[in-house]
Every structure is written in structure tokens, then in C-alpha cells.
C-alpha positions in Angstrom: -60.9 -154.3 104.9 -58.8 -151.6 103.0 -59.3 -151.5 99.3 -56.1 -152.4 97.1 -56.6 -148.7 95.7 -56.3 -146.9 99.0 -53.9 -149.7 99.9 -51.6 -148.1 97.1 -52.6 -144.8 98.2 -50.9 -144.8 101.4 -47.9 -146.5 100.5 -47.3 -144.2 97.7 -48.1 -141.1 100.3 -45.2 -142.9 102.9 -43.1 -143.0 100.3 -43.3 -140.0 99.1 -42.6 -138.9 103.0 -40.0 -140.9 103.8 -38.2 -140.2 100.5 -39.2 -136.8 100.8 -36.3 -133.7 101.1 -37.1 -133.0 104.6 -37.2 -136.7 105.3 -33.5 -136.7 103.7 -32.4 -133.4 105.3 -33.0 -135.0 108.8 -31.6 -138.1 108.2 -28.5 -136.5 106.7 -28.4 -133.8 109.6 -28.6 -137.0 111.8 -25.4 -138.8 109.6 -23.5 -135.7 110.5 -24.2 -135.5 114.2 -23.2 -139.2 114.3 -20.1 -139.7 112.5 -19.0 -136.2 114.1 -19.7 -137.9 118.1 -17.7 -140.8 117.0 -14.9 -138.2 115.5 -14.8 -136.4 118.6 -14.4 -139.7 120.6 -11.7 -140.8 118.3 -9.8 -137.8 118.3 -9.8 -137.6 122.2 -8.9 -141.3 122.4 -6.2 -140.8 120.0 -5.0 -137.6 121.8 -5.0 -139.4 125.4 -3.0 -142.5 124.1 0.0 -139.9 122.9 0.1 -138.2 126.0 -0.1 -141.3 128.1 3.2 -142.5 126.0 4.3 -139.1 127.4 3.4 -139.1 130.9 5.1 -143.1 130.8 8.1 -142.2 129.0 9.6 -138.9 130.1 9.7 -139.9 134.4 11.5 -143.2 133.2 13.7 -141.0 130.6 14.8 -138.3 133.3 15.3 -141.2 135.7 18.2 -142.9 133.3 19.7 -139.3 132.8 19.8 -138.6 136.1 21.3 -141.6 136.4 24.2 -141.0 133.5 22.4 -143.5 131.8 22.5 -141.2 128.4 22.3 -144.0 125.5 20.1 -145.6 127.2 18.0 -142.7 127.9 18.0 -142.2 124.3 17.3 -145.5 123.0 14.1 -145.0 125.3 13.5 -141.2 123.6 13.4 -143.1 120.1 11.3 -146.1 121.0 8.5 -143.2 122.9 8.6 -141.3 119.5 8.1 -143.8 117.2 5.2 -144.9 119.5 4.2 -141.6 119.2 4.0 -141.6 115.8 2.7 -145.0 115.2 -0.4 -143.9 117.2 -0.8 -140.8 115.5 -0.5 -142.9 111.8 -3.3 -145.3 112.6 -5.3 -142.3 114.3 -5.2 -140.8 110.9 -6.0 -143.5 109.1 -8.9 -144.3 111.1 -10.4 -140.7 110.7 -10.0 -141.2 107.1 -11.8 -144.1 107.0 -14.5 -142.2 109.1 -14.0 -139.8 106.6 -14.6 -141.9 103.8 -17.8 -143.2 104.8 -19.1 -140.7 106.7 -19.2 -138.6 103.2 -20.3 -141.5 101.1 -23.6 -141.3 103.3 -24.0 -137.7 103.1 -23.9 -138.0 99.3 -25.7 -139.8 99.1 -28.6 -138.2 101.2 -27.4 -135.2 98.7 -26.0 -133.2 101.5 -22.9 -131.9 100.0 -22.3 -129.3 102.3 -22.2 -131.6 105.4 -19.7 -133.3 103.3 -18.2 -130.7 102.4 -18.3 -129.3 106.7 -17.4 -132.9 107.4 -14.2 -133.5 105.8 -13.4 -129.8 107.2 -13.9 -131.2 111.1 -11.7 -134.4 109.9 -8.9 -132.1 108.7 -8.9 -130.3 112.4 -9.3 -133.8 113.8 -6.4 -134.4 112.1 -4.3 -131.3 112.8 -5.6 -131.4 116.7 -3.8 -134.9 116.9 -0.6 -133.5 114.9 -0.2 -130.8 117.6 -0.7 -133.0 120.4 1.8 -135.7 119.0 4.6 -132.9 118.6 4.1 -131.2 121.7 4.7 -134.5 123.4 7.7 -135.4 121.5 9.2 -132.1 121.6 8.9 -132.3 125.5 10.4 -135.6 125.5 13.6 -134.0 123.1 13.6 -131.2 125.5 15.3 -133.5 128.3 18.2 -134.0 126.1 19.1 -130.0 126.8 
């Protein structure tokens, strides 16, 4: 049987492992890897959805011009960008959310400088997104000559 004193012994040598600044240094290193995955899958989900608005809207578009269908071809132009840019608004607001809670952890595991790398990678997420949204809605614009 152990003795309560050893007992003590070990727990307070796990702890002092587990709690340890390596211990937190990998788990942080692991936060970071993980919220930045689901970033990068966010980000390419988010980036796919706009350009599928674009690959269903511009065919149908050039079909009503080429048809002299031009209100109607524009009424179809606005309802695609503001699609657009709905998807691109809850995109964002779902990246700062990850954001949010991805640096909470990392504080908390006193890794300020994943943080701090973090919210840099959610800014690009963010931009990436931008620039995809805008080329798609400039190429939809760019039927309209």
C-alpha cells in the first residue's frame, strides 16, 4: 500500500508537471495549431461559398443580357452581391468569434505571442475573404460593360 506521504509526493510532482511551463507551452502550441486548422477550414469554406454565388449567378446574368433582359439582369446583379456580402459578413463574424476564444485560451496558457500571431492570421483570414468577395462582384459588374 502507498503511504499518504508518498501519496502526496506524487501528486504534488504531477502537478507540478502538468502545470509546469513546458506542460503549458505545448498545450498552448497545440491551442494554436487547432483554432488555426479550423481557421483555415473556415476561411476556404467561406471563400468557396462566394465564388459558388459567382459561378451560379454570372451564366444566368449573361443569359438575361443576351437575352435584352437588362432590368432583370440587374435585379439578379444586386440580389448575387448582396449574397455576396451577406456571406462574407457572417464569415467575419465567425472568424471573430474564433478569434475571440481562440486568444482567450492562449492567455490564458500565457502565450501572448500566439495571441498576438493569432489575431494576425485572423486579420489575413479576413482580408483573403475581402479579396475573394470583390473579385467576384467586380466580375459580376463587369457584364454590365
Amino acid at each position: 500500500m502507498i503511504r499518504q506521504s508518498t501519496m502526496a509526493g506524487l501528486l504534488f510532482a504531477l502537478c507540478q508537471v502538468l502545470f509546469s511551463p513546458a506542460a503549458q507551452a505545448n498545450d498552448a502550441e497545440k491551442v494554436f495549431r487547432e483554432c488555426s486548422q479550423r481557421l483555415e477550414r473556415m476561411t476556404t469554406e467561406c471563400k468557396a461559398q462566394i465564388v459558388a454565388v459567382g459561378e451560379r449567378c454570372i451564366p444566368q446574368i449573361r443569359e438575361l443580357l443576351r437575352l435584352g433582359r437588362r432590368e432583370a439582369a440587374m435585379e439578379l446583379a444586386r440580389r448575387c452581391i448582396a449574397e455576396i456580402d451577406g456571406i462574407q459578413a457572417r464569415c467575419n463574424r465567425a472568424i471573430d468569434e474564433l478569434c475571440r476564444h481562440c486568444v482567450h485560451q492562449l492567455n490564458e496558457l500565457r502565450a501572448p505571442e500566439l495571441a498576438r500571431r493569432f489575431v494576425e492570421r485572423c486579420q489575413r483570414a479576413k482580408a483573403s475573404i475581402s479579396e475573394t468577395a470583390t473579385r467576384v462582384k467586380n466580375a459580376i459588374r463587369s457584364l454590365f460593360g
